[in-house]
MDAnalysis code that builds the backbone (N, CA, C; Angstrom):
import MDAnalysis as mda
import numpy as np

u = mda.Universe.empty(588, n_residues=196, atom_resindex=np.repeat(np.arange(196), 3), trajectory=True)
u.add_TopologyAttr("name", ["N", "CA", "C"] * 196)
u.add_TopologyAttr("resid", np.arange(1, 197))
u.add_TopologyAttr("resname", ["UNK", "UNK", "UNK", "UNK", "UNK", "UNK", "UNK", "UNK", "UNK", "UNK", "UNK", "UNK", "UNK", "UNK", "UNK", "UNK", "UNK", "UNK", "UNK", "UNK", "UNK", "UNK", "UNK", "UNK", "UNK", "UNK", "UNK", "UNK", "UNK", "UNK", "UNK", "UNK", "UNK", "UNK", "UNK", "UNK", "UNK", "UNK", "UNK", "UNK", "UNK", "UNK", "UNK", "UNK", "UNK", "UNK", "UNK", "UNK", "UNK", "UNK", "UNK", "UNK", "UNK", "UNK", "UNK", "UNK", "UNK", "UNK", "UNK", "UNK", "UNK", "UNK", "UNK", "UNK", "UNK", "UNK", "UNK", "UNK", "UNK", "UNK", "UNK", "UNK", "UNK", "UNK", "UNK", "UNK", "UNK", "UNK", "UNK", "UNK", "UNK", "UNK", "UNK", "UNK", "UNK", "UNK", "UNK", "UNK", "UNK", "UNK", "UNK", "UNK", "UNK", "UNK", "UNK", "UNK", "UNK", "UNK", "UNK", "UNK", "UNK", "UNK", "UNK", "UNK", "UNK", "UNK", "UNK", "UNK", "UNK", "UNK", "UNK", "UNK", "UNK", "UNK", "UNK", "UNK", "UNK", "UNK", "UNK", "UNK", "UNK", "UNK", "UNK", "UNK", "UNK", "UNK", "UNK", "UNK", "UNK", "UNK", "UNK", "UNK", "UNK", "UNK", "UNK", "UNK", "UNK", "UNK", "UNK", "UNK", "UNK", "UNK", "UNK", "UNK", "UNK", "UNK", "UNK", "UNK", "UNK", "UNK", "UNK", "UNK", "UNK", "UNK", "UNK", "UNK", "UNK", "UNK", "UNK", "UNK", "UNK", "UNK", "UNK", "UNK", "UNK", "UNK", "UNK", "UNK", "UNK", "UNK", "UNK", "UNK", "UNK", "UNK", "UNK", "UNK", "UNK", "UNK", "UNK", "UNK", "UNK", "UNK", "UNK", "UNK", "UNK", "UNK", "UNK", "UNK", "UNK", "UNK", "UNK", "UNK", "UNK", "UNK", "UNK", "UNK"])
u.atoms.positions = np.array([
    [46.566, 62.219, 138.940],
    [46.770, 60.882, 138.390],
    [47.974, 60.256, 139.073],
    [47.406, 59.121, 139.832],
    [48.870, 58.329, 140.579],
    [48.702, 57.401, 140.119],
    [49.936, 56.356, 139.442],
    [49.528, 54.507, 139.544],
    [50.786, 53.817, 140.033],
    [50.714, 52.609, 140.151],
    [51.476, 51.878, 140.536],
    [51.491, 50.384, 140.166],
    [51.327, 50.082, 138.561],
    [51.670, 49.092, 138.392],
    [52.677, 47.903, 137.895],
    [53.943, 48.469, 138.693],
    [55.126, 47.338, 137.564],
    [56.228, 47.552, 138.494],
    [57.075, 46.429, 138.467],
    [58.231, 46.627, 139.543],
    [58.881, 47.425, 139.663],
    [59.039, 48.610, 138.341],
    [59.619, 49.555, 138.865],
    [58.424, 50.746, 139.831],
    [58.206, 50.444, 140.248],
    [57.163, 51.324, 140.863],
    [57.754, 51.927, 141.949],
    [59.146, 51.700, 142.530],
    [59.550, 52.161, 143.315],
    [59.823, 53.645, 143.168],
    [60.340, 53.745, 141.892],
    [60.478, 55.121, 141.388],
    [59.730, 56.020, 140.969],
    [59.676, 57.069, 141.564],
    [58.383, 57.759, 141.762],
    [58.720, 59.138, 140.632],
    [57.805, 59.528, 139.677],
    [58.127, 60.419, 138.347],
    [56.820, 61.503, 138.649],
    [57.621, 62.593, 138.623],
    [56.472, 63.826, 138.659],
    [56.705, 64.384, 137.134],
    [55.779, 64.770, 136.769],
    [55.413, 64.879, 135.492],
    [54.498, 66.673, 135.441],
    [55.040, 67.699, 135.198],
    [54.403, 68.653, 135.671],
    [54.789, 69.780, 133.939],
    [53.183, 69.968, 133.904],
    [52.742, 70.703, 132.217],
    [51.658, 70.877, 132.595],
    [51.505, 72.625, 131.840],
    [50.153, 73.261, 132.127],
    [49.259, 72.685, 131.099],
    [49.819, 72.023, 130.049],
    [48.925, 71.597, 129.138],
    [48.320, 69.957, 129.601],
    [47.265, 69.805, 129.804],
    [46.850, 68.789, 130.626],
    [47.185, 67.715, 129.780],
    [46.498, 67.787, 128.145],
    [46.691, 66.943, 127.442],
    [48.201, 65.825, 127.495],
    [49.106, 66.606, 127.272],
    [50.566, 66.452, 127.045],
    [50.965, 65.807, 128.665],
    [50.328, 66.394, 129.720],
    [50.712, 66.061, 130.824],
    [50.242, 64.613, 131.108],
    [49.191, 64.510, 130.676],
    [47.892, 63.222, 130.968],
    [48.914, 62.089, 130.220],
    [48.996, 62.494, 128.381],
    [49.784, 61.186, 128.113],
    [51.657, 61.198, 128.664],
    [51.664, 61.836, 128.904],
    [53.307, 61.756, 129.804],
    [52.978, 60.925, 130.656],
    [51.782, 60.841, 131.523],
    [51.864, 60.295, 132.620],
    [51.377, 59.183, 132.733],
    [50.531, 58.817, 131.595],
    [49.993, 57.662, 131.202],
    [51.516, 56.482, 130.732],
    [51.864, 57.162, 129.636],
    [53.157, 56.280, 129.182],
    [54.163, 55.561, 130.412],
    [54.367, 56.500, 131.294],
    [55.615, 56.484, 132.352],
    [54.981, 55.302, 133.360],
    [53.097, 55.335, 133.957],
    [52.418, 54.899, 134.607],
    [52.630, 53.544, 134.630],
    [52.993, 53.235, 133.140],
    [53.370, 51.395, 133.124],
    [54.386, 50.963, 133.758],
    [55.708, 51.890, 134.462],
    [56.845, 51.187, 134.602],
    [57.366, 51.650, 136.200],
    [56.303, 53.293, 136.301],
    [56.827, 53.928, 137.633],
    [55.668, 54.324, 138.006],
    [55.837, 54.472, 139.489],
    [55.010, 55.648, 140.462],
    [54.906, 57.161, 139.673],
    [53.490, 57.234, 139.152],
    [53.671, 58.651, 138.599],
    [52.386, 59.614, 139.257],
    [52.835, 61.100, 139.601],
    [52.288, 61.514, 140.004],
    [52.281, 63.352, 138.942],
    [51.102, 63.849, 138.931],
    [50.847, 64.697, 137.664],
    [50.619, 66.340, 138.474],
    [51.092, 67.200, 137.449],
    [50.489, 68.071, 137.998],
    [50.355, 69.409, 136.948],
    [49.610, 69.814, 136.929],
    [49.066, 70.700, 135.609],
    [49.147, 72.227, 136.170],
    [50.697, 72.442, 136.492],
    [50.846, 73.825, 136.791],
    [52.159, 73.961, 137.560],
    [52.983, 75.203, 137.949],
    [53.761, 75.286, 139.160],
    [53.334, 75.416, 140.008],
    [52.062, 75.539, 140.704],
    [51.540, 75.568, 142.374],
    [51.677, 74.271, 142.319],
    [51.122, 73.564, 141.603],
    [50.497, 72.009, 141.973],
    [51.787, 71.158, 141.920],
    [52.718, 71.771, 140.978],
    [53.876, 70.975, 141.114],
    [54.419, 71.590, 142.416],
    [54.366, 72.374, 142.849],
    [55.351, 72.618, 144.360],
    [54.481, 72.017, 145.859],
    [53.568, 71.506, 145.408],
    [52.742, 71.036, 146.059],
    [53.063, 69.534, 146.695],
    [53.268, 69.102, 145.611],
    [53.346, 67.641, 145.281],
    [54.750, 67.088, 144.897],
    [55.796, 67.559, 144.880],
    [57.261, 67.281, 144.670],
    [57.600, 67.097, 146.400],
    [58.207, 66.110, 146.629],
    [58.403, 65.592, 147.974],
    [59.580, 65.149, 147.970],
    [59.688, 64.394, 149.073],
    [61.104, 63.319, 149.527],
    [61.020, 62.299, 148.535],
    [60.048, 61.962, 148.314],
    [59.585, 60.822, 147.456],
    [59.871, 60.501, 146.271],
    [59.898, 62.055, 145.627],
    [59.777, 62.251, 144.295],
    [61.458, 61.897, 143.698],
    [61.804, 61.387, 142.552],
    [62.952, 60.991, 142.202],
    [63.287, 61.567, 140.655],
    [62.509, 61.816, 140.052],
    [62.092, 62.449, 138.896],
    [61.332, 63.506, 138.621],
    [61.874, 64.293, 138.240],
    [60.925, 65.460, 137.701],
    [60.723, 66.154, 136.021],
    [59.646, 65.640, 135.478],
    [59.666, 66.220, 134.424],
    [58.941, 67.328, 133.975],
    [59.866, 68.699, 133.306],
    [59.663, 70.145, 134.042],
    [59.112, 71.095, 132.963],
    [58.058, 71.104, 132.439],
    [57.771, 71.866, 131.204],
    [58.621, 73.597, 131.513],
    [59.114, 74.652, 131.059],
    [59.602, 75.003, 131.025],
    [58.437, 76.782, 130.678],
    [57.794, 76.622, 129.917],
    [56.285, 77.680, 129.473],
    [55.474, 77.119, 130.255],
    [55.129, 78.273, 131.349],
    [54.124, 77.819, 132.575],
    [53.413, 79.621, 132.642],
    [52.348, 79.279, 133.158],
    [51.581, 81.026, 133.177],
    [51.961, 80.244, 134.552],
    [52.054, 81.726, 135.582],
    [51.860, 82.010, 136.804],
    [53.510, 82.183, 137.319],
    [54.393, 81.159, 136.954],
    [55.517, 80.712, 137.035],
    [56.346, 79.516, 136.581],
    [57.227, 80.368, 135.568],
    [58.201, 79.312, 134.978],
    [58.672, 78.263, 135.243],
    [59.079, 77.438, 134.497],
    [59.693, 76.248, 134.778],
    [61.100, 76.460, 135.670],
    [61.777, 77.749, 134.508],
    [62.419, 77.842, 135.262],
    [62.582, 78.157, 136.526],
    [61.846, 79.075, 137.098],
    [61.484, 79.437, 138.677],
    [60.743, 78.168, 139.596],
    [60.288, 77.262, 138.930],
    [59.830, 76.107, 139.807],
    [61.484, 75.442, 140.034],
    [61.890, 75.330, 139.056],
    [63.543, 74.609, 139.559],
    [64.370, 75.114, 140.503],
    [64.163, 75.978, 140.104],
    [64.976, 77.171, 141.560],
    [64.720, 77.268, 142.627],
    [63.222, 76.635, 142.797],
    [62.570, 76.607, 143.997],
    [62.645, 74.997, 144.687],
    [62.606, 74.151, 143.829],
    [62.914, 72.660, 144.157],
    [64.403, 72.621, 144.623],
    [65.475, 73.185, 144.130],
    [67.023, 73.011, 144.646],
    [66.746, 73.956, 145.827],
    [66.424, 75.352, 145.578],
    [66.454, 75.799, 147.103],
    [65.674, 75.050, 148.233],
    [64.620, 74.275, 148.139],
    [63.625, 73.379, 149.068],
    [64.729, 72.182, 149.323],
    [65.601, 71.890, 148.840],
    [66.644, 71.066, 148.692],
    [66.329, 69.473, 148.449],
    [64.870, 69.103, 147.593],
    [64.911, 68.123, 147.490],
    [65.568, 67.070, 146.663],
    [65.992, 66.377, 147.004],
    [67.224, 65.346, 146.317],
    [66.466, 64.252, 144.812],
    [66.226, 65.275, 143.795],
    [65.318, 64.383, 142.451],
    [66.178, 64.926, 141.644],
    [66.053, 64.097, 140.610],
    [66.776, 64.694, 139.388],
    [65.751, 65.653, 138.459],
    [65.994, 66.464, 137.589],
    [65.043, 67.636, 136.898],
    [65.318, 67.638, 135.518],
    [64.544, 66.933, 134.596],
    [64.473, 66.910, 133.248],
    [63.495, 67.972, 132.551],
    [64.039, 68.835, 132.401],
    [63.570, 69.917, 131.285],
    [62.947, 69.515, 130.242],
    [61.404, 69.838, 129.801],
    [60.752, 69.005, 128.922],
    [59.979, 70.265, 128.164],
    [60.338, 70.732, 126.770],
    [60.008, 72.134, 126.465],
    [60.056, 71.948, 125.374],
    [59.325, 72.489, 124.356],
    [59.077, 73.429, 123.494],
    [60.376, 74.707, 123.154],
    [60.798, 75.563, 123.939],
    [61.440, 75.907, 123.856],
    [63.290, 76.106, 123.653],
    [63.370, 76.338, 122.601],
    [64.750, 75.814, 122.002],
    [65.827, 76.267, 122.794],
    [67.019, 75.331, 123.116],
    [67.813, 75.681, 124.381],
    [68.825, 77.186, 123.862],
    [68.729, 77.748, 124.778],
    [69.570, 78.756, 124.784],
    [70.762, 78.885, 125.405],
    [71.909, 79.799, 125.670],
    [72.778, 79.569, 126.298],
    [72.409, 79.957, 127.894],
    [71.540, 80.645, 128.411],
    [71.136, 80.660, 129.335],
    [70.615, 79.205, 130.063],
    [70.825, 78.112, 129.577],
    [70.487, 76.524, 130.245],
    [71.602, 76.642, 131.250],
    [73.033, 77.429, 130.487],
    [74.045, 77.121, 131.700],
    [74.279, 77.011, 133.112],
    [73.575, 78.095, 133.493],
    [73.105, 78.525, 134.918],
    [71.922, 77.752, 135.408],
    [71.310, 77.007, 134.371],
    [70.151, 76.508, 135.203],
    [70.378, 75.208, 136.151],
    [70.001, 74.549, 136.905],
    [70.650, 73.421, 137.744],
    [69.616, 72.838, 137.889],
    [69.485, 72.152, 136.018],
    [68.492, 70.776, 135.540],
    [69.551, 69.650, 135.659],
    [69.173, 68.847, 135.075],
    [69.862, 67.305, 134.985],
    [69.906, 66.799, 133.512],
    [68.775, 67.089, 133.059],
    [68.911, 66.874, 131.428],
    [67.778, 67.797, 131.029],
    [67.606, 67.535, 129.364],
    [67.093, 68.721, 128.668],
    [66.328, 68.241, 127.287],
    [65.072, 67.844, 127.455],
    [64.484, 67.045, 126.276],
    [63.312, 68.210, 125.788],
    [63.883, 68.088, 124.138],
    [62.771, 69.244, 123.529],
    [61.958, 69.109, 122.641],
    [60.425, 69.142, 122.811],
    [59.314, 68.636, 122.444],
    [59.507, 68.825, 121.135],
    [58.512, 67.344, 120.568],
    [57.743, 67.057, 120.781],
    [58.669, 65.911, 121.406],
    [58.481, 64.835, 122.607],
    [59.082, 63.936, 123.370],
    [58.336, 62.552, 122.822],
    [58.731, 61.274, 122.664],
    [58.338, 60.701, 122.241],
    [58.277, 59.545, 123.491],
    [57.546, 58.566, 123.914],
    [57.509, 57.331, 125.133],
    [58.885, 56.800, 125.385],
    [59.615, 56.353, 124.338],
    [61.059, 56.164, 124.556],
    [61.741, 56.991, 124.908],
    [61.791, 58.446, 124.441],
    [62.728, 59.198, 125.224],
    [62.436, 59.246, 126.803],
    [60.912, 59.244, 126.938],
    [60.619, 59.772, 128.368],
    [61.265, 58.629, 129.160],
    [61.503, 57.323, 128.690],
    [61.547, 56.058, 129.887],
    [63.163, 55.828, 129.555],
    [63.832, 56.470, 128.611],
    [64.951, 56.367, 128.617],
    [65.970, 57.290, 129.361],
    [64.710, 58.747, 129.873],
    [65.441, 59.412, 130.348],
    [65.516, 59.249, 131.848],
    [64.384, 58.443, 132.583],
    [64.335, 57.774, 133.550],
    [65.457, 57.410, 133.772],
    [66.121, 56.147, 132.988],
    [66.411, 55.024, 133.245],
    [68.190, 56.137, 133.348],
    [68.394, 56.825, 133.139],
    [69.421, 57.835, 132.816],
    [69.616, 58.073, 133.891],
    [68.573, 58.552, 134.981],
    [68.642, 59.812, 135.932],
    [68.571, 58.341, 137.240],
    [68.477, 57.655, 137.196],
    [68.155, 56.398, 138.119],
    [69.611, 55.389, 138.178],
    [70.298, 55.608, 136.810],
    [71.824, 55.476, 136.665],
    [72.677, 56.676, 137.676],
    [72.512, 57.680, 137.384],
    [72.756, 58.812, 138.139],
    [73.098, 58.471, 139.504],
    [72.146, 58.092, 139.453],
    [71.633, 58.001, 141.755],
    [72.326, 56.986, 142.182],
    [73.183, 56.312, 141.252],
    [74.186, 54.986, 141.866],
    [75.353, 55.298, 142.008],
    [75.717, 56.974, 140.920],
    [77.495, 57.270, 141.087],
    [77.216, 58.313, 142.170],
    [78.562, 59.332, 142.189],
    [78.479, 60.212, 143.757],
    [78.040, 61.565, 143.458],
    [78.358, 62.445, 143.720],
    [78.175, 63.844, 143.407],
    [78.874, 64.636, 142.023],
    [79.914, 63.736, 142.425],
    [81.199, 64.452, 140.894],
    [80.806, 63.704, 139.605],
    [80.509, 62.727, 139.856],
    [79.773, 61.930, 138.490],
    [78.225, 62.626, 137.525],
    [77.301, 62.980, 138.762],
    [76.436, 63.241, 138.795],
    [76.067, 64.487, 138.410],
    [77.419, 65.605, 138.889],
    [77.406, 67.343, 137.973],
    [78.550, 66.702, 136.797],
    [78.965, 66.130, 136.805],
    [79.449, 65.996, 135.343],
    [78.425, 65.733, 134.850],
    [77.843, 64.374, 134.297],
    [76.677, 64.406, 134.066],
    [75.534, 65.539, 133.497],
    [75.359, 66.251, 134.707],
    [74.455, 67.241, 134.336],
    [75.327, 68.350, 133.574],
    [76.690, 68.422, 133.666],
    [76.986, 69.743, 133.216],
    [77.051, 69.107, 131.370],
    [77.273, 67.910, 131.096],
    [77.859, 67.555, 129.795],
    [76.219, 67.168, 128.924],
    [75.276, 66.908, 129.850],
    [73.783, 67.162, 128.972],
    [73.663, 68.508, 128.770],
    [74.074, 69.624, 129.066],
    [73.689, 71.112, 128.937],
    [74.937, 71.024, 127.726],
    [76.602, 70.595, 127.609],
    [77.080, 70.796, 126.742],
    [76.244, 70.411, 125.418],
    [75.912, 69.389, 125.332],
    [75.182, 68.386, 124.282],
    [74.250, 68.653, 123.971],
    [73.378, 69.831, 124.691],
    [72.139, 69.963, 124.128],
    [72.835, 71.404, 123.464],
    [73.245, 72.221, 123.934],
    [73.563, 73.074, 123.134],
    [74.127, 72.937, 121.925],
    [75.420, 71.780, 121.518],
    [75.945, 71.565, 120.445],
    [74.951, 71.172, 119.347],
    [73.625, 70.647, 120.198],
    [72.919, 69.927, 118.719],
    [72.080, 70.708, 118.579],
    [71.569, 72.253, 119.240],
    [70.547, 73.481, 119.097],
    [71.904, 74.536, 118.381],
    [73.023, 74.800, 118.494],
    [73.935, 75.735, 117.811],
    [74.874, 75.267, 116.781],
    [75.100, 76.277, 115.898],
    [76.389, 75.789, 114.838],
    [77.545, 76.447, 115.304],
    [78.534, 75.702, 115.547],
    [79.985, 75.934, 115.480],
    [80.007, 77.349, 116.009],
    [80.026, 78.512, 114.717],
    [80.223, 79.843, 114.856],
    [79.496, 80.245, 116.013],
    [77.897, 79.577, 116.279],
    [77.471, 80.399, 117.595],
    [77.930, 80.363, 119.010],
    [79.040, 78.831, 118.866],
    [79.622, 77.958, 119.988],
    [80.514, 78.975, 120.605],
    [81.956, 79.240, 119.125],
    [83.343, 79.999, 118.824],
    [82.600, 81.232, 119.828],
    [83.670, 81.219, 120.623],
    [83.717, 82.876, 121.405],
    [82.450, 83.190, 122.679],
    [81.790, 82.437, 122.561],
    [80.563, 82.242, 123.718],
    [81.424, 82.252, 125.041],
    [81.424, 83.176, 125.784],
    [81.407, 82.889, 126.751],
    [81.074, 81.909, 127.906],
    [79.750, 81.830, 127.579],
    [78.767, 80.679, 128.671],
    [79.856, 79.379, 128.177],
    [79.138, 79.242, 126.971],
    [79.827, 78.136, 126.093],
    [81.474, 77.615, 126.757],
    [82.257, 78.343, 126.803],
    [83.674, 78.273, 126.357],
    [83.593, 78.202, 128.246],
    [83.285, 78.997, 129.005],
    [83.080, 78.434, 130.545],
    [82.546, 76.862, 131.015],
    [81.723, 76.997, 130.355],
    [80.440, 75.603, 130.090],
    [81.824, 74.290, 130.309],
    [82.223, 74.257, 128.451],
    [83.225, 73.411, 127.841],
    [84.597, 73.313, 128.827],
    [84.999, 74.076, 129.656],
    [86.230, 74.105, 130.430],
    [85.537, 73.591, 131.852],
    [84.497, 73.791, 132.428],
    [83.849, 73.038, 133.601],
    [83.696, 71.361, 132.766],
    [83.033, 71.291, 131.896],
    [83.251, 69.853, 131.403],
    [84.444, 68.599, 132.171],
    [85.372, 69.676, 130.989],
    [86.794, 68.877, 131.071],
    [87.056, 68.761, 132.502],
    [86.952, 69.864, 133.569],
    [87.526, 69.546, 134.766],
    [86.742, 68.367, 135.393],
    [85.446, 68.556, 135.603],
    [84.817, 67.487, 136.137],
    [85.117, 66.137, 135.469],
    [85.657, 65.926, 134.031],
    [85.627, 64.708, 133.464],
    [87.123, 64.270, 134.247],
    [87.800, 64.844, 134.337],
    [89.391, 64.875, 134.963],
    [88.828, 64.021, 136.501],
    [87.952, 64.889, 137.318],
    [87.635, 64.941, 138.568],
    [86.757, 63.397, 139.191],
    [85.889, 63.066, 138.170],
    [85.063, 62.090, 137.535],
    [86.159, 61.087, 137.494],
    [87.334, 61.205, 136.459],
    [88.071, 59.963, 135.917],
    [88.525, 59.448, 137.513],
    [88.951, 60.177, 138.497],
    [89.359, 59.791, 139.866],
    [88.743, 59.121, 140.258],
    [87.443, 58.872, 139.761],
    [86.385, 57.828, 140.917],
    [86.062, 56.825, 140.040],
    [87.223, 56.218, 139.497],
    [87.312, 55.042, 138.468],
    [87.005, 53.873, 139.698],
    [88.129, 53.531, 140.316],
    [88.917, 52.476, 141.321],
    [87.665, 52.313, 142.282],
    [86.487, 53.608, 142.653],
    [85.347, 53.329, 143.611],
    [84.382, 52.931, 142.582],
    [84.389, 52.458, 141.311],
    [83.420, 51.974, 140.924],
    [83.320, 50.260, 140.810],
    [82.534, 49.123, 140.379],
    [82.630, 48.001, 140.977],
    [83.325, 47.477, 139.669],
    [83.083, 47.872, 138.496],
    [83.955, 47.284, 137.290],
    [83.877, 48.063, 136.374],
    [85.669, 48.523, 135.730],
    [85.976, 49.709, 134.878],
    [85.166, 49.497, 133.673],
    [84.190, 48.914, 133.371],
    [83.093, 48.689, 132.202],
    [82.404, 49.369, 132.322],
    [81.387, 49.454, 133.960],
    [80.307, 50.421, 133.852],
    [81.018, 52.102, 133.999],
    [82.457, 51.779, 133.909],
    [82.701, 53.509, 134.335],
    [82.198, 53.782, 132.532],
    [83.325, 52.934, 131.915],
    [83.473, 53.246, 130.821],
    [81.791, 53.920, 129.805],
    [80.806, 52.476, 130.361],
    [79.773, 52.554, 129.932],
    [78.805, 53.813, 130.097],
    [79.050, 54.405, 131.192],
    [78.519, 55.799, 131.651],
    [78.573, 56.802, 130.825],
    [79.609, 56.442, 130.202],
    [80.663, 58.050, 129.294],
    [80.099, 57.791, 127.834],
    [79.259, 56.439, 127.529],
    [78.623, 56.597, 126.194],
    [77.359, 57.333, 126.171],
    [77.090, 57.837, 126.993],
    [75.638, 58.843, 127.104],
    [76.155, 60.009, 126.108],
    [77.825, 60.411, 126.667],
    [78.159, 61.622, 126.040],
    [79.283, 60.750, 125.034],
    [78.978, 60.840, 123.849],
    [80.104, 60.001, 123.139],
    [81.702, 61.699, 122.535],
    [81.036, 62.275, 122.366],
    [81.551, 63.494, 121.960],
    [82.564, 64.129, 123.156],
    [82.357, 63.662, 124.188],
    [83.301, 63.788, 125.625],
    [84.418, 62.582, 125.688],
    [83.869, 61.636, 125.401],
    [84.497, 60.445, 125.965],
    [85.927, 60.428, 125.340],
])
């Protein structure tokens, strides 16, 4: 399933779930606003993830090979998309190590999916240090709202996680003066209000 009808069409969204159903309306919803292209598996998604591709949305429960092992294989192929984790499966502290971009957990609703677009397409305008902040402070945030407090206290991952945060937000605050007006810096940092 490819379409292309609406000005954002420039942006091209891979949409990849073994469950066709779930995959079909993912790709239907997104179809109104972007280039979407489908794929009902990890072969077919490694198939079809290109230069092109700018989005990836990554079911995570795959027979043959994981979500997670398709991601691992897209950063090592080194293609330059952002990777939204789209699962069923409740985040664990093992997200830390993974090198997604964000982390949405089913059931996903049309607004989240085009909001998370519009997220990862913000992304692609700041530099590199913006961009792993970013990704490192959606892995903080998804964990805080999947754990309580006590499971946070003493975590290792966690307490590594939370101290990479802060540095990059430090590292991040430096690339105030290269942005075009201290509004949209500011405005960036309401994604994570709990950081800011």
């Amino acid at each position: 399933m490819t379409s292309t009808n609406s000005p954002s069409a420039e942006t091209t969204v891979l949409v990849v779930d073994d469950e066709r159903d779930i995959a079909d309306l993912y790709s239907t919803w997104l179809a109104e606003q972007y280039t979407v292209k489908t794929a009902y598996g990890p072969v077919e998604a490694l198939e079809k993830v290109d230069d092109a591709v700018d989005v990836v949305f990554l079911d995570r429960q795959m027979p043959e090979m994981t979500g997670d092992e398709v991601l691992d294989r897209v950063r090592e192929e080194g293609f330059d998309c952002r990777v939204v984790m789209v699962t069923a499966v409740d985040p664990d502290f093992d997200i830390v190590a993974m090198p997604f971009d964000d982390y949405l957990t089913k059931p996903v609703m049309l607004d989240e999916l085009r909001d998370a677009v519009e997220r990862m397409q913000t992304r692609e305008e700041y530099d590199e240090t913006l961009q792993d902040y970013f990704a490192l402070s959606s892995k903080k945030a998804t964990l805080e709202a999947q754990k309580d407090p006590v499971e946070l206290q003493g975590n290792e991952e966690y307490e590594r996680l939370d101290e990479e945060v802060e540095e990059m937000r430090e590292a991040a605050d430096d690339t105030v003066d290269e942005l075009s007006e201290a509004d949209d810096f500011e405005a960036i940092f309401q994604e994570f209000p709990g950081d800011a």
